[in-house]
SERO-4910 file (N, C-alpha, C, O; in steps of 0.05 Angstrom, whole numbers):
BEGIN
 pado doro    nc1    nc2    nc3   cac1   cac2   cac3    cc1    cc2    cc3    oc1    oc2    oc3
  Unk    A    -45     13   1034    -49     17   1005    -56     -9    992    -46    -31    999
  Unk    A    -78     -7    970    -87    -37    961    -88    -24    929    -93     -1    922
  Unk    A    -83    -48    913    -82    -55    891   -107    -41    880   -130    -44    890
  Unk    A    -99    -20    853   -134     -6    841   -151    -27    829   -175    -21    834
  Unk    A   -149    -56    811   -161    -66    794   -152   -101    809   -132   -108    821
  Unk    A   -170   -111    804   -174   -142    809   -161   -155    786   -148   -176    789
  Unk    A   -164   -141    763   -154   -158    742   -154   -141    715   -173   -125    712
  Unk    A   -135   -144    692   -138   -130    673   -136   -141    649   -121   -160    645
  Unk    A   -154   -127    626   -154   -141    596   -132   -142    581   -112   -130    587
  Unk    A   -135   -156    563   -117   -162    545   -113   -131    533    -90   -122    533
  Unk    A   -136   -117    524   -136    -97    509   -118    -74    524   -100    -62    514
  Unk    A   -126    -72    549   -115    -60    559    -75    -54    570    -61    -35    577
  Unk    A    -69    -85    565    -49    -90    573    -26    -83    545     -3    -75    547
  Unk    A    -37    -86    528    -23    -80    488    -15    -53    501     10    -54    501
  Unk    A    -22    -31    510    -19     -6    514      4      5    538     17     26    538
  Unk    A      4    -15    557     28    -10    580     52    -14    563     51    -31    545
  Unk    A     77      2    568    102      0    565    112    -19    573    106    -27    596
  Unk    A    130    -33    558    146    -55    559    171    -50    580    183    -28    584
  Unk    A    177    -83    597    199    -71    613    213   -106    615    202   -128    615
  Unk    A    239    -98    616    257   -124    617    280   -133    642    289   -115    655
  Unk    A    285   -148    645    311   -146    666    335   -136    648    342   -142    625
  Unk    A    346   -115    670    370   -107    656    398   -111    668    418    -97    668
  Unk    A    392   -137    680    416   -134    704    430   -156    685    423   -155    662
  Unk    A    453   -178    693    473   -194    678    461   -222    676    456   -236    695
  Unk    A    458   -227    651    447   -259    664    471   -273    649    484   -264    630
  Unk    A    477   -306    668    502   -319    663    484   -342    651    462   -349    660
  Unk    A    493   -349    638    489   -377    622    504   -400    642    528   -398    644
  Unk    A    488   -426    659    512   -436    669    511   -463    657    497   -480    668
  Unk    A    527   -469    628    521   -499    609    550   -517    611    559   -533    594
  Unk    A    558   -511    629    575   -514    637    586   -532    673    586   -517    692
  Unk    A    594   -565    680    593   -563    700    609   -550    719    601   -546    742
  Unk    A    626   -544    713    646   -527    727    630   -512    730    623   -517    753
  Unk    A    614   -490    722    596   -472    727    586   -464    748    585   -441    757
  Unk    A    573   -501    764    552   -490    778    563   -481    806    551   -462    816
  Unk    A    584   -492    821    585   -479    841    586   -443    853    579   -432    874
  Unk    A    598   -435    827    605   -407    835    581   -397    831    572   -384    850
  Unk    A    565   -401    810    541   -399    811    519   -402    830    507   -381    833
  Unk    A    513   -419    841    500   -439    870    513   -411    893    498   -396    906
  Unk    A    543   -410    892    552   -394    912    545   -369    920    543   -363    943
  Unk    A    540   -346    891    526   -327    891    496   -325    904    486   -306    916
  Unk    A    485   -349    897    453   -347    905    442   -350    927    420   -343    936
  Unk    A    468   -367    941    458   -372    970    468   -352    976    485   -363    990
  Unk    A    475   -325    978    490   -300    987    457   -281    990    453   -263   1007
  Unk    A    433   -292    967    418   -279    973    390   -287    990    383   -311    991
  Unk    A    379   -269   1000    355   -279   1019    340   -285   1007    329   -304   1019
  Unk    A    322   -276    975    307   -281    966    309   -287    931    317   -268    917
  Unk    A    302   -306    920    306   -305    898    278   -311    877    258   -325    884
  Unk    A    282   -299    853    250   -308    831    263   -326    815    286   -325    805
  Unk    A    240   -348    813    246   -378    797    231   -376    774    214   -359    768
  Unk    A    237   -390    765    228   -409    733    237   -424    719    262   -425    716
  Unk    A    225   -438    708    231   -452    685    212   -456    661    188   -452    659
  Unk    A    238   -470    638    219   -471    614    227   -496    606    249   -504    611
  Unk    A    205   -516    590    218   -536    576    210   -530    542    196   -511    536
  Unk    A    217   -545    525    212   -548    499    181   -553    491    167   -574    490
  Unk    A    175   -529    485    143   -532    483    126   -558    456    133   -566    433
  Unk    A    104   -562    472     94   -594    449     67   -569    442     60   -546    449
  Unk    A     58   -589    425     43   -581    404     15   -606    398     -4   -605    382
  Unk    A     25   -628    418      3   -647    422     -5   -659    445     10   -656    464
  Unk    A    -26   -671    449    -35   -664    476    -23   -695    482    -21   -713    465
  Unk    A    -13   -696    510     -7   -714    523     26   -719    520     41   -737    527
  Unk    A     29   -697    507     65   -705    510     84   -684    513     93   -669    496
  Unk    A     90   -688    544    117   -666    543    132   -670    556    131   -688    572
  Unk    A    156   -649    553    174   -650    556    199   -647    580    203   -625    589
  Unk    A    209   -661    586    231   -648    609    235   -623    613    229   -608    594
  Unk    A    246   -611    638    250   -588    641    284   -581    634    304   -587    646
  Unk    A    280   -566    607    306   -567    595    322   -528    617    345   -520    610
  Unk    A    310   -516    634    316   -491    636    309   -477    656    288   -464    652
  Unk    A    327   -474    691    322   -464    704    330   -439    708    354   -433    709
  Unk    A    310   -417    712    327   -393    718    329   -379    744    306   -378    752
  Unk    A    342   -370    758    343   -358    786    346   -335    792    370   -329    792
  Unk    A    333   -318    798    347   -291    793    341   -279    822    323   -288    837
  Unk    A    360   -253    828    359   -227    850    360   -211    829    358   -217    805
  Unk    A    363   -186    842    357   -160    828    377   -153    819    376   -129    813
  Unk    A    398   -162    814    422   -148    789    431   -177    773    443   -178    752
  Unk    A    423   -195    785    429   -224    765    419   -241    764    410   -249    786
  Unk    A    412   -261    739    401   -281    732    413   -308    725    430   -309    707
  Unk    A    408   -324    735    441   -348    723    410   -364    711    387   -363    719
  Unk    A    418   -374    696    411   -392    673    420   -418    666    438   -421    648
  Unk    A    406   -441    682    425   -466    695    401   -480    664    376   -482    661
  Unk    A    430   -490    644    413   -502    619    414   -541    628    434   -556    631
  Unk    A    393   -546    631    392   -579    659    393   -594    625    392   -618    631
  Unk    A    395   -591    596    402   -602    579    424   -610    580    427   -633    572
  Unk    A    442   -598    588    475   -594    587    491   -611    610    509   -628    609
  Unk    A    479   -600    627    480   -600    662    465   -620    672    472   -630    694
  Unk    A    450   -624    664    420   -647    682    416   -622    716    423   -599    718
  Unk    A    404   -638    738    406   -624    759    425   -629    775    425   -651    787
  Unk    A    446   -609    779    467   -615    792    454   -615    822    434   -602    828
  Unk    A    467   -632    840    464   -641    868    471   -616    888    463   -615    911
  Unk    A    487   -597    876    486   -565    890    466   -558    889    455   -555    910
  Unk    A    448   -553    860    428   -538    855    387   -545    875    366   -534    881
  Unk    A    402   -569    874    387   -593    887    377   -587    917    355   -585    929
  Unk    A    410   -583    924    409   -566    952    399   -548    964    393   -545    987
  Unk    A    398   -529    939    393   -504    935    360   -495    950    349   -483    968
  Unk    A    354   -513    920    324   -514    930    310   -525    963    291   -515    976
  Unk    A    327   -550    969    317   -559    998    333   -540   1021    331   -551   1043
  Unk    A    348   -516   1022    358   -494   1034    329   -487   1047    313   -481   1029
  Unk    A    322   -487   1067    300   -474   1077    308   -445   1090    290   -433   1102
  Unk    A    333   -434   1088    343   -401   1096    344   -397   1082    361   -378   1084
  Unk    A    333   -400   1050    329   -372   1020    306   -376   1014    297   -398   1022
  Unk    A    287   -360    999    259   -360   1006    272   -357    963    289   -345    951
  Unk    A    252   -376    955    248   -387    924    217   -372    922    197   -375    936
  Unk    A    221   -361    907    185   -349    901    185   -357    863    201   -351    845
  Unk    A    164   -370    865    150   -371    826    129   -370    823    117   -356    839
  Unk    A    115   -383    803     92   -380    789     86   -399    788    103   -415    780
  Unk    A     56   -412    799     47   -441    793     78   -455    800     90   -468    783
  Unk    A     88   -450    823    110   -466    830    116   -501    834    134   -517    829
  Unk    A     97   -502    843     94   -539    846     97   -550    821    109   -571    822
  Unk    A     89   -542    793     97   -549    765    126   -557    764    136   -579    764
  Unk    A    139   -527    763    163   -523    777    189   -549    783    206   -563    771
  Unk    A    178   -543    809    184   -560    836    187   -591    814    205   -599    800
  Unk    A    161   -600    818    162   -624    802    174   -631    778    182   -654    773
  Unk    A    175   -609    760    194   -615    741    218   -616    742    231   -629    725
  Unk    A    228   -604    762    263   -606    774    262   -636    796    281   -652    799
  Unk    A    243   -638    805    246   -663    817    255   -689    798    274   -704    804
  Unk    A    239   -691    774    237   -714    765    277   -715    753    290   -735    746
  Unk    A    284   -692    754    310   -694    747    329   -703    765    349   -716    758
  Unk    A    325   -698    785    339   -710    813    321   -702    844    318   -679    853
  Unk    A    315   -721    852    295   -716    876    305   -710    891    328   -718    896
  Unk    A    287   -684    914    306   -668    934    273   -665    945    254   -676    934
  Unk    A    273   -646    973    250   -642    988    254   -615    980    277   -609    974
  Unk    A    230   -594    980    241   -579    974    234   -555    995    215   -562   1009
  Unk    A    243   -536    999    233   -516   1029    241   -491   1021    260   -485   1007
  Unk    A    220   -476   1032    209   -441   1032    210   -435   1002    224   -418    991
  Unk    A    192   -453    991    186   -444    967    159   -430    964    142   -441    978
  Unk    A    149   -406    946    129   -395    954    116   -382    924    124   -366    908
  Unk    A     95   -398    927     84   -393    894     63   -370    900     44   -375    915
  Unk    A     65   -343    890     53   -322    889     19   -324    866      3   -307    859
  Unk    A     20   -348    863    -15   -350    851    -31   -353    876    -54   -344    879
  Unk    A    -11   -372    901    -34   -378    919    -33   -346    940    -42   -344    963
  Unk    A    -19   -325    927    -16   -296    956    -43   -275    947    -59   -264    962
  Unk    A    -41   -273    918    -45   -259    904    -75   -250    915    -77   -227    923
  Unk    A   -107   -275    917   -122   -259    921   -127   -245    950   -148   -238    959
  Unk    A   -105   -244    962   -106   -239    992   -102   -218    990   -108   -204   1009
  Unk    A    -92   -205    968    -87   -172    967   -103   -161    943    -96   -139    936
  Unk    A   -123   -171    928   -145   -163    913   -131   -164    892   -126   -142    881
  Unk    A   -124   -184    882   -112   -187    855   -126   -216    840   -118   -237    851
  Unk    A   -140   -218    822   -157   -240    814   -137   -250    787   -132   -274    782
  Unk    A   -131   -238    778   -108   -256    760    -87   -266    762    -76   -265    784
  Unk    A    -76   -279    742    -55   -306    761    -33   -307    733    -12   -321    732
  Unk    A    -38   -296    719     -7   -297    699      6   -281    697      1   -257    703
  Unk    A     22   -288    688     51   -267    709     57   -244    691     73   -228    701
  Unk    A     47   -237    663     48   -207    647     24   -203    661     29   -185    677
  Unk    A     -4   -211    664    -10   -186    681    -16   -175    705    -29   -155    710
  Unk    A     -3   -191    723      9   -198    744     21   -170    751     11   -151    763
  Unk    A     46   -173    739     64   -152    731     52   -122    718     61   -100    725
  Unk    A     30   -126    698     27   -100    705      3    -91    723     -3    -67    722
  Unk    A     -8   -104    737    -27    -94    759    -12    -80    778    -20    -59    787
  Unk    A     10    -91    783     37    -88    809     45    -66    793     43    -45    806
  Unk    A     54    -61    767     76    -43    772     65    -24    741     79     -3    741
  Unk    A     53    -23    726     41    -14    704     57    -17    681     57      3    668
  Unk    A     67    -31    675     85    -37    650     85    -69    645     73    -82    662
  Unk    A     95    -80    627     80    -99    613    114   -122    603    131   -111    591
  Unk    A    117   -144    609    130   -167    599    124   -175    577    102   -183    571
  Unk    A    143   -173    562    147   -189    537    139   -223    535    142   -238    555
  Unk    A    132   -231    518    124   -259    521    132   -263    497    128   -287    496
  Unk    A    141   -258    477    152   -262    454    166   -291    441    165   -302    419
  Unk    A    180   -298    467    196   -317    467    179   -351    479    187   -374    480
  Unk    A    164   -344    483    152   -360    502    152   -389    484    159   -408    497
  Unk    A    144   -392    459    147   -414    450    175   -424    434    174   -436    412
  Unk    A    204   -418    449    224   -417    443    227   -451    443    213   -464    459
  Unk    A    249   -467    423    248   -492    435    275   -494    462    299   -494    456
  Unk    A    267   -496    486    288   -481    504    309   -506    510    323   -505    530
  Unk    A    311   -540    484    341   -546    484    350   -547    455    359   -566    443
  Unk    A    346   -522    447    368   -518    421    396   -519    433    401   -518    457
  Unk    A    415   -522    412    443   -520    434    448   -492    448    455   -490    471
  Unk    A    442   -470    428    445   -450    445    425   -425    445    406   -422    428
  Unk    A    432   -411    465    407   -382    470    409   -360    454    432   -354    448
  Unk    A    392   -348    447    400   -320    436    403   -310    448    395   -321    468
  Unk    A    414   -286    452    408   -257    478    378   -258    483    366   -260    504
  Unk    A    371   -256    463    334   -247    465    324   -269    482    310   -264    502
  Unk    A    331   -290    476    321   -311    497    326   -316    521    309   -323    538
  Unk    A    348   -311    524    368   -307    546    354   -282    567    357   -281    592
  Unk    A    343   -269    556    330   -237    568    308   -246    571    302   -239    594
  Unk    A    295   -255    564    265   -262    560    267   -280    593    260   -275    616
  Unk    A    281   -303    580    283   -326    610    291   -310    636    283   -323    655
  Unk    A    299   -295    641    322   -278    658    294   -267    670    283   -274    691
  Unk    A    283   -246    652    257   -229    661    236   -248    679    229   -243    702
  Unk    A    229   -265    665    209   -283    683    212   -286    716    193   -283    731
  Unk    A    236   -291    722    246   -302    737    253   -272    758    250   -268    782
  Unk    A    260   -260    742    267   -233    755    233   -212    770    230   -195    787
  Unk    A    211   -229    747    182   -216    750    173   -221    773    167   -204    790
  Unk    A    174   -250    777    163   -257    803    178   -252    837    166   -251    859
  Unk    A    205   -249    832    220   -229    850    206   -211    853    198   -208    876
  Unk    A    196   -190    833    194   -163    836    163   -158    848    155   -138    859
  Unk    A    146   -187    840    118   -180    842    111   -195    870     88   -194    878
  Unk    A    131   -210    888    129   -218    914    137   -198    932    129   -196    955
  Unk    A    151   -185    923    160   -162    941    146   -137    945    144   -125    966
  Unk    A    136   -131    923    107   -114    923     79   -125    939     64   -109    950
  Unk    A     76   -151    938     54   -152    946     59   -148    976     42   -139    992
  Unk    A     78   -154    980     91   -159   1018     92   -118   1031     96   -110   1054
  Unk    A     89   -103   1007     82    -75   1013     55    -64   1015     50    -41   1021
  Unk    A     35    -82   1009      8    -75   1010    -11    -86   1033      3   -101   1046
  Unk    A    -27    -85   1040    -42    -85   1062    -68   -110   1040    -82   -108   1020
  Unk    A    -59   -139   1068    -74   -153   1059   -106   -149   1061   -113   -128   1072
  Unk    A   -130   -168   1051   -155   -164   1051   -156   -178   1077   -138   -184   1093
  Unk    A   -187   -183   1079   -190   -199   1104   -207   -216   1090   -218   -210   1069
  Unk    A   -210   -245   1107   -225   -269   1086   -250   -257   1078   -255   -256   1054
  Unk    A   -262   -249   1093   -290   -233   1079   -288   -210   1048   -302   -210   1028
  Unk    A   -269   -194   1055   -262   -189   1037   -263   -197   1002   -274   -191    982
  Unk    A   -245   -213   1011   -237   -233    981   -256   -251    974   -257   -261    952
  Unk    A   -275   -256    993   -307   -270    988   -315   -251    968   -319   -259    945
  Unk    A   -316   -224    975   -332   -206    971   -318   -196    939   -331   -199    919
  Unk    A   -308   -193    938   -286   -191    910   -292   -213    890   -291   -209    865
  Unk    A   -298   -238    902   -296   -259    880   -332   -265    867   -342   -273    846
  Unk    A   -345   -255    894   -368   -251    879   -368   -232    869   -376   -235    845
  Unk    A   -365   -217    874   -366   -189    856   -362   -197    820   -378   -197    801
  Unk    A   -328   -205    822   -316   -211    802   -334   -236    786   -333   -237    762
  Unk    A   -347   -252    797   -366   -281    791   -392   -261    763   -398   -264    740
  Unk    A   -399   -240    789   -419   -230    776   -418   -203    754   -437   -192    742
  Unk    A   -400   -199    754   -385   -183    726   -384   -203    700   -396   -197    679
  Unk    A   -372   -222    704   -363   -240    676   -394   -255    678   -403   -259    656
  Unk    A   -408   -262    697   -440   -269    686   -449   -243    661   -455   -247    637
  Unk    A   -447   -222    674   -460   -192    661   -449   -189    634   -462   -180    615
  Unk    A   -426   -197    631   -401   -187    607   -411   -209    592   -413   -205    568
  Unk    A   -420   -237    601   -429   -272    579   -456   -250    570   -455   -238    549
  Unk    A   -480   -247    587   -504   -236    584   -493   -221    557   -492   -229    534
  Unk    A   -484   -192    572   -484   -173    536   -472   -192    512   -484   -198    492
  Unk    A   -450   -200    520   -439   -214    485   -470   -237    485   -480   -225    466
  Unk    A   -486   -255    491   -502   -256    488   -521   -255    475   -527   -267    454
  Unk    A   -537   -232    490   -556   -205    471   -540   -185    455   -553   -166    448
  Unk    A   -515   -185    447   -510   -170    424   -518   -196    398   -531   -191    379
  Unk    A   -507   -224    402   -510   -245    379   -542   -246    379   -550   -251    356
  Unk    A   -562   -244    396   -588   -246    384   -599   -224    373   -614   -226    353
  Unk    A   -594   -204    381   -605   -177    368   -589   -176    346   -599   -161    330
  Unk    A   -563   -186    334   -557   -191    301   -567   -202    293   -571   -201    268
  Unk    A   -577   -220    308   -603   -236    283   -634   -236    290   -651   -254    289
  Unk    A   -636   -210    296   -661   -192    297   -672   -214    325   -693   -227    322
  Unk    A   -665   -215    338   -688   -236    370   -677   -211    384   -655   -200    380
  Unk    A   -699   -202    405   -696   -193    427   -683   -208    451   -692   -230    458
  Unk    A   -665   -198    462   -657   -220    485   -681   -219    505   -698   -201    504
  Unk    A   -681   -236    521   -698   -242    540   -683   -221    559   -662   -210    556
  Unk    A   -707   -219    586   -706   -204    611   -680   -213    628   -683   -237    632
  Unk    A   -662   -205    637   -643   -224    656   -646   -227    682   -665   -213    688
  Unk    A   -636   -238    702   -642   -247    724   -629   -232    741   -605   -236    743
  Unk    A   -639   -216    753   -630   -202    787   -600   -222    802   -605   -246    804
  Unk    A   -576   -215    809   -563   -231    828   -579   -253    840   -575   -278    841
  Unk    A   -605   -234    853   -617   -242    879   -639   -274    865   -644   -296    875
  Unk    A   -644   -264    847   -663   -277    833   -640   -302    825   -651   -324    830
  Unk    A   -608   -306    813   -605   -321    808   -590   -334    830   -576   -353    824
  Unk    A   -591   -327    850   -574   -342    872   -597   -364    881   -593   -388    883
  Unk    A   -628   -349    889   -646   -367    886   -649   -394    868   -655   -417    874
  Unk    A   -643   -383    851   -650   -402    829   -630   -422    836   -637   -439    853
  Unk    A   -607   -422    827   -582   -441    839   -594   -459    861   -602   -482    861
  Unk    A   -590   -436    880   -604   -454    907   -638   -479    898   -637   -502    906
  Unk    A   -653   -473    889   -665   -487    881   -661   -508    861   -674   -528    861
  Unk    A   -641   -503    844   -636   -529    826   -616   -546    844   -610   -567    832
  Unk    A   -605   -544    866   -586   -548    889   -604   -577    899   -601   -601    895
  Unk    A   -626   -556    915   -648   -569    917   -655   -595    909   -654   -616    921
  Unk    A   -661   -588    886   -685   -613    866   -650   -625    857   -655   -637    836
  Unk    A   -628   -627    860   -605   -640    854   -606   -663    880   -603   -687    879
  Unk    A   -613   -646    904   -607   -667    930   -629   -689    930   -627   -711    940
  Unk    A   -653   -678    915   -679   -693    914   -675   -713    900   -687   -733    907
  Unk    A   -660   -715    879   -660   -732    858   -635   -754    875   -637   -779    879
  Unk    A   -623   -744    880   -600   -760    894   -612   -774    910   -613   -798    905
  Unk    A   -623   -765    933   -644   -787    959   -665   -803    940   -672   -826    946
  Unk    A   -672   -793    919   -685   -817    904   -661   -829    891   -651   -841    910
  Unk    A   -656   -830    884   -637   -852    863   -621   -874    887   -612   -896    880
  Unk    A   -618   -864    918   -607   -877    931   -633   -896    949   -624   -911    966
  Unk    A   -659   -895    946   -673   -904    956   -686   -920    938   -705   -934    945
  Unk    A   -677   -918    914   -683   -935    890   -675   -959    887   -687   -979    879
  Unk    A   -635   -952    903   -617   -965    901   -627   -992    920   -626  -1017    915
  Unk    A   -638   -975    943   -638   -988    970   -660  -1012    969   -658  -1035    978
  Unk    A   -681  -1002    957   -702  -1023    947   -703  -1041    927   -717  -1060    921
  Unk    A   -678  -1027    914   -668  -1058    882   -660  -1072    903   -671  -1093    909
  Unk    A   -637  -1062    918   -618  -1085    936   -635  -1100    952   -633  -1124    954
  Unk    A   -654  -1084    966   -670  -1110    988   -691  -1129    968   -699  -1150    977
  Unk    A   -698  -1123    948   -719  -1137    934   -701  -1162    921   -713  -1184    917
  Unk    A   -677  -1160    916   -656  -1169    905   -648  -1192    924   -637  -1213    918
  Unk    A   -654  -1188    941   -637  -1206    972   -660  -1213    981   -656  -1234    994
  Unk    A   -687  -1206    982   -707  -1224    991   -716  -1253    964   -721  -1277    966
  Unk    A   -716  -1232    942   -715  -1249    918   -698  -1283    921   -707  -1306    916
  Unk    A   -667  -1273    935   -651  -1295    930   -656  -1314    960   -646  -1336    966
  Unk    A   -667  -1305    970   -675  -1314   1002   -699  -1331   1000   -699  -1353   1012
  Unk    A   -720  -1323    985   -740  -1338    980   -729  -1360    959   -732  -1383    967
  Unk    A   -716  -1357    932   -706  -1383    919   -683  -1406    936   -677  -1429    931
  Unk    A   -676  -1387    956   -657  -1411    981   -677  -1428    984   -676  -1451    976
  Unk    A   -702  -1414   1000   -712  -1432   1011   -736  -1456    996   -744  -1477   1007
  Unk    A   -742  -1447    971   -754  -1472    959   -739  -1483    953   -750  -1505    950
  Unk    A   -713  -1485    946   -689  -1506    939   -689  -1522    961   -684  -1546    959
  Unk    A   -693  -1512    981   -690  -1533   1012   -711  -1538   1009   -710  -1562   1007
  Unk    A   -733  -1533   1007   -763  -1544   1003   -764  -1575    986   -785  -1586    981
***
């Protein structure tokens, strides 16, 4: 069985039913906390990660990772690293190479818990790099989630500042779900029948040449509002040519500019070869 759609719209996604984790999530802001915590998790084989930090609003500056969450399928612990920093259990946790950590754009992740206390980290498994192996072309995790399962994540919270001193429920649910999503959407994919590399060749052109077609119309709908006929468009076949020929006259230009190079440099060194030698003259 394979996945019906490669990828889905925005428009489309407003219309799926909303769905949340409903299992217990623990707040652990607390150090006493983390062991029993830590203890539960290594009990399980597989767990969904995340985190969040305090979102910026200017470019070039952010923030620590104030918020790890861990979850299996009836619980979420909620390790606040504001409170806590990264405890040296949790640390562990992650370099455990017998529990399999699945996230999103995980190496982000990874690195942001690193800079808190450095650990190696093992069988961690970021489901952006599984995804087009089973014909899935999108990579964020609401619609991720509803390709996999037809219902739709809340994002509501997403620009929460995540080290206020404390969580709401709503936030608390929100963080819990993320974490609980990518659990749910690694385990699904591990039920479907992967592509084969040709395949997913074949998919991404496909998909290449859809969003060419979809630029084209928005396009010619803006010239025909202002009364221009759009021009004729180009065949696949016709524009793969083309490519290939500006490819071409790209490599042409290059062997010249490097034989340009080659004759400044020798004209340059005979230049200084001939003023050697009338100075010895």
């Amino acid at each position: 069985m394979r996945y019906q759609t490669p990828h889905i719209s925005k428009d489309l996604l407003q219309h799926y039913p909303l769905m949340a984790f409903e299992g217990e999530v623990v707040v652990v802001d607390q150090p006493d906390q983390v062991a029993d915590a830590v203890a539960y998790l290594r009990t399980q084989k597989i767990v969904g990660v995340d985190t969040e930090a305090r979102p910026s609003f200017q470019r070039g500056i952010h923030y620590p990772t104030a918020l790890v969450q861990i979850a299996g399928h009836d619980r979420c612990y909620l390790f606040r690293l504001t409170h806590i920093g990264l405890p040296q259990e949790l640390a562990d946790f992650f370099a455990d190479e017998n529990i399999c950590k699945v996230g999103l754009a995980f190496k982000d992740d990874i690195n942001g818990l690193r800079r808190r206390r450095n650990f190696t980290p093992a069988n961690c498994i970021d489901i952006q790099k599984m995804v087009a192996q089973y014909g899935i072309l999108d990579l964020g995790l609401q619609k991720l989630f509803a390709i996999c399962f037809g219902k739709k994540i809340s994002k509501t919270q997403q620009l929460t500042n995540w080290e206020n001193s404390h969580l709401t429920p709503e936030q608390a649910r929100y963080a819990a779900t993320d974490a609980w999503a990518t659990l749910l959407i690694y385990e699904d994919l591990l039920k479907h029948e992967p592509l084969t590399q040709q395949e997913v060749a074949t998919l991404v052109r496909e998909e290449k040449e859809r969003m060419i077609e979809h630029q084209q119309q928005i396009q010619d709908q803006r010239l025909r509002e202002q009364g221009i006929e759009p021009p004729p468009h180009l065949t696949p076949e016709e524009r793969k040519a083309h490519q290939q020929e500006r490819k071409r006259e790209a490599r042409k230009r290059k062997r010249h500019r490097l034989s340009a190079r080659k004759a400044q440099a020798k004209k340059t060194k005979n230049d200084t070869n001939n003023s050697q030698n009338s100075n010895k003259q």
